[in-house]
N, C-alpha and C positions, 0 to 999 in steps of 0.2 A: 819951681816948675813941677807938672807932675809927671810921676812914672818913674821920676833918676833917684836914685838914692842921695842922702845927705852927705854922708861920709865916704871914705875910701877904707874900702876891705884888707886887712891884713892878712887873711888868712894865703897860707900855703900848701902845697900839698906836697910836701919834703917828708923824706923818713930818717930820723936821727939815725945815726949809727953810732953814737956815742954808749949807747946802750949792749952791751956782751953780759953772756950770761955769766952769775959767779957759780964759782966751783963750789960746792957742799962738801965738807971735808964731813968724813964720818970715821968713828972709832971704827977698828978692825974685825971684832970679836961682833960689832953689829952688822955691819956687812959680808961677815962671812954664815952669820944668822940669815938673813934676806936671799944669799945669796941659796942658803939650804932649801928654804921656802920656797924658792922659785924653780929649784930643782925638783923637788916633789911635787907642783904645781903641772911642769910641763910632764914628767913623766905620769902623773894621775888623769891627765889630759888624753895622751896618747898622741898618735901625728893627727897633723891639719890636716883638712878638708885638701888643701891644694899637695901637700904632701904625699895622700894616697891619688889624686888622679895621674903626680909625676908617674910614680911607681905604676902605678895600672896601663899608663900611654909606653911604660920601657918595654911592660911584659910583654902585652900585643906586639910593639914593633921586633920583638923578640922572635916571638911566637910567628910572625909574620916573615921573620929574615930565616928559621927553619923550615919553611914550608917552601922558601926558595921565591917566595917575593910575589907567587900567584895564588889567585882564589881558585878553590874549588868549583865554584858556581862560572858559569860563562850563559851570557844571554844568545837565544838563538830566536829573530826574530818571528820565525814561523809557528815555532813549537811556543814559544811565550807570550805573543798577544793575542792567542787564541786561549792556552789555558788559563785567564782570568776572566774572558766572559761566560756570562751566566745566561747568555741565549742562545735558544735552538735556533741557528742559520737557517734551516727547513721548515720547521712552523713560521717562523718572521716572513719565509718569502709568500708562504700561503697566504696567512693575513696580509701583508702587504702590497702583496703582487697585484690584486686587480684594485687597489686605492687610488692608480692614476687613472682608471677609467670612469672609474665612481667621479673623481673630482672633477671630470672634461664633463660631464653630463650634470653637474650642480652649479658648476662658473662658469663665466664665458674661456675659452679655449686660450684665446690669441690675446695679445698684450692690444689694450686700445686704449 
């Protein structure tokens, strides 16, 4: 027939556990070589990357628990979302101000 296979599949999808790793015995006098190498290694390295941001997140919280827990900055919303625009309230209403009558006199007025 076509389509089916002839045979029947052996395969499994098991994982031996019979397999552990062996131990590497090594002479002392070389492992305490390795062990020198890898301490000049990490010390010519300096700390990791993740090592200075620990240190840098204590200082600030540090820094942050002598200052008694609050910022200096407090938002007040009158005096702040006015000082970041860059427009004169007074000219905007000049030019804008007679635009709704400009546009009643170019388009029809009323929704139709």
């Amino acid at each position: 027939k076509k389509g089916q296979m002839k045979g029947k599949s052996n395969f499994e999808n098991k994982k031996s556990r019979s397999r552990e790793p062996e131990e590497v015995v090594v002479d002392a006098r070389i492992q305490q070589q390795i062990d020198s190498i890898m301490d000049a290694h990490a010390s010519a390295r300096g700390p990791s990357l993740m090592d200075q941001h620990k240190s840098k997140q204590e200082k600030e919280k540090e820094d942050k628990a002598k200052q008694g827990g609050k910022s200096s900055w407090t938002w007040n919303r009158n005096k702040d979302l006015d000082k970041g625009r860059r427009v004169d309230k007074d000219a905007l209403q000049m030019i804008m101000g007679g635009a709704g009558g400009d546009l009643k006199t170019k388009f029809q007025g009323g929704y139709g």
